[in-house]
Structure formats: structure tokens, C-alpha cells
DOLUMZA-711524 format. One record per residue (C-alpha): chain; y, z, x; residue number from 1. Coordinates in Angstrom, 1 decimal. Layout:
// residues N
@unit A	y Y	z Z	x X	pos NUM
...
// end
This chain:
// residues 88
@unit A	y -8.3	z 57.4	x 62.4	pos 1
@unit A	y -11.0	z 55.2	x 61.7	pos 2
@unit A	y -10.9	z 51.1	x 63.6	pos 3
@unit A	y -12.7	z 47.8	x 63.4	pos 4
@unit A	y -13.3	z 46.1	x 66.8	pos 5
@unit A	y -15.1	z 43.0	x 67.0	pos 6
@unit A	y -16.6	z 43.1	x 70.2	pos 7
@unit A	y -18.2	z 40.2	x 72.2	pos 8
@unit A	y -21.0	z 40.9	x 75.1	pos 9
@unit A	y -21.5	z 38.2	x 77.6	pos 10
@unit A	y -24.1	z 37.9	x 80.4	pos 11
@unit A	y -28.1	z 38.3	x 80.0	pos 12
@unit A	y -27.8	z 40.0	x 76.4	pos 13
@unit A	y -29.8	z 38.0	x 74.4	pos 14
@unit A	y -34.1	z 38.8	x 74.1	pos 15
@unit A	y -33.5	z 42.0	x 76.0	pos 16
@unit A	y -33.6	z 44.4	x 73.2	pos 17
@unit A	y -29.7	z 44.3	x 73.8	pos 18
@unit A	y -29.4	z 44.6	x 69.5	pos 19
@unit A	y -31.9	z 46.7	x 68.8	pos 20
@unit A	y -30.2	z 49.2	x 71.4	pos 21
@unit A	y -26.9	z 48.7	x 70.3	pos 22
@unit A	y -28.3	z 49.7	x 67.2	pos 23
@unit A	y -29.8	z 52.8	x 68.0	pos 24
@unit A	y -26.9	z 53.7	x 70.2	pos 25
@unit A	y -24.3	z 53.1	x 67.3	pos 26
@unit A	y -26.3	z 55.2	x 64.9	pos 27
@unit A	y -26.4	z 57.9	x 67.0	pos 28
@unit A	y -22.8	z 57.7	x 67.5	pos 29
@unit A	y -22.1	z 57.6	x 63.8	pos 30
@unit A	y -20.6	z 54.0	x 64.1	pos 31
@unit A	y -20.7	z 51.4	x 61.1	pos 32
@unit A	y -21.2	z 47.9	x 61.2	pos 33
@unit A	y -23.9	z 45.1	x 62.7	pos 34
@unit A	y -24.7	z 43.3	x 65.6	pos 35
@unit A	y -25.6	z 39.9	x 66.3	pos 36
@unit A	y -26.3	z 37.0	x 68.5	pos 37
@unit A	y -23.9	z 34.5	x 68.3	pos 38
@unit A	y -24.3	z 31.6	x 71.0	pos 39
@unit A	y -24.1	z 32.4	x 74.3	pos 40
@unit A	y -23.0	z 36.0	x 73.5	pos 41
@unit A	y -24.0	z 38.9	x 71.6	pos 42
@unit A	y -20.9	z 40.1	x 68.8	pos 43
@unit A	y -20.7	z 43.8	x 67.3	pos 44
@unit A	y -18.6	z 44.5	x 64.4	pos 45
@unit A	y -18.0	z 48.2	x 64.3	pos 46
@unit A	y -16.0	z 51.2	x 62.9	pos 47
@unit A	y -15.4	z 54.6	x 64.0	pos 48
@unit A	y -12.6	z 56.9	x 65.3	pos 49
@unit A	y -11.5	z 55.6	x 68.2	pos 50
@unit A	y -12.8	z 58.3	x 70.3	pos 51
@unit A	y -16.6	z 56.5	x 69.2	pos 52
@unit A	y -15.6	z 53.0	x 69.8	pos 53
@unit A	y -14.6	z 53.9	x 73.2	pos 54
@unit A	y -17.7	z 55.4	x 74.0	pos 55
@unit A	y -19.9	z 52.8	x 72.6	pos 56
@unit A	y -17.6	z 50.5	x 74.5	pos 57
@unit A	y -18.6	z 51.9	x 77.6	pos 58
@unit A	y -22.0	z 51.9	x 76.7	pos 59
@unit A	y -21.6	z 47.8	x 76.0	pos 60
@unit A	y -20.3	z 47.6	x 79.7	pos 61
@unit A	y -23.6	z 48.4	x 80.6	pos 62
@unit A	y -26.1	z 48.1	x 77.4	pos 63
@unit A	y -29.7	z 49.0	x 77.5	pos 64
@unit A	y -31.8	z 48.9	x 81.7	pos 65
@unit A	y -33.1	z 45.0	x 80.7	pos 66
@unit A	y -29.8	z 43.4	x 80.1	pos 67
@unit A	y -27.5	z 41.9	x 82.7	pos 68
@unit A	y -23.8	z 42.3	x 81.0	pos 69
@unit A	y -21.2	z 40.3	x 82.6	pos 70
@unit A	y -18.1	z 40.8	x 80.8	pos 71
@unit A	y -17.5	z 42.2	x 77.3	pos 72
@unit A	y -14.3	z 41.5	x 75.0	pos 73
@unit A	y -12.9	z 43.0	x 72.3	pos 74
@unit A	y -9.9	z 43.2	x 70.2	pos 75
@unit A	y -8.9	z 45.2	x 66.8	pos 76
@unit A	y -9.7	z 43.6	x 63.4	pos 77
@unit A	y -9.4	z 44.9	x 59.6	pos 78
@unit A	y -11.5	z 47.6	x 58.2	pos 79
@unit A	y -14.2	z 46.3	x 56.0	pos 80
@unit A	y -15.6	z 50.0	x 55.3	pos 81
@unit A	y -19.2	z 49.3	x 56.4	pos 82
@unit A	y -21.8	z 51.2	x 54.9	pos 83
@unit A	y -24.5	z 51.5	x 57.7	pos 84
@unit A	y -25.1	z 49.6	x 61.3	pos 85
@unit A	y -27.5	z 46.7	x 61.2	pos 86
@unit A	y -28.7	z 43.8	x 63.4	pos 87
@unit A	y -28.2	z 40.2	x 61.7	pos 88
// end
């Protein structure tokens, strides 16, 4: 069954290529949606089967060598049936 998670990345995220990876990582997983900075964090809006979100999640645990994450949040939203993943 396909979800929404809004998902909020914390730490050194931000002008470390953090998007443009989560982008390329998402795409390859199949995942709809965007990414963005927002503040002091980075948010992701995506959809997949769960399985996928989990595995991206993990990935945002850790994101791309440059980055430093400290903590990432999430929590279940409404589908808005993305058509493709894009940074904002």
C-alpha cells in the first residue's frame, strides 16, 4: 500500500548536496515527491510502499558522505499522488 511521510532532516543538511542526493536516491527507489530546505532543516515529502519509505528512511539517517545528520523526524500524512520527485 502506497504512504505519504513528511520527513524532517536535522543536523549539517543544508549546502551539502543533501537534496540533490535525496533526489537521486528517491528516483532510484521509485519514490514520489520533493525535497526542500526549510529553516534549519531539510523536509521530504514522499510516497511509496512502505517497504521504499523505510529504506529511504534509513538512507536519511545517514544521507549522502558530506552531510552531518543529527536526528530525522517523520510522521504519516495524506496522499497527494505525486507525479515525479523534485527539489524545491
Amino acid at each position: 500500500m502506497v504512504k505519504h511521510l513528511d520527513i524532517f532532516v536535522f543536523g549539517d543538511v543544508k549546502g551539502v548536496g543533501f537534496r540533490a542526493a535525496a533526489k537521486a536516491v528517491a528516483q532510484n527507489l521509485g519514490i514520489m515527491g520533493y525535497v526542500r530546505n526549510e529553516g534549519r532543516f531539510v523536509i521530504i515529502e514522499a510516497e511509496a510502499e512502505e517497504d521504499t519509505l523505510d529504506n529511504f528512511l534509513e538512507w536519511c539517517k545517514q544521507g549522502p558522505d558530506s552531510a552531518k545528520v543529527e536526528k530525522v523526524d517523520f510522521k504519516e500524512g495524506h496522499l497527494k499522488t505525486f507525479r515525479e520527485f523534485s527539489i524545491l
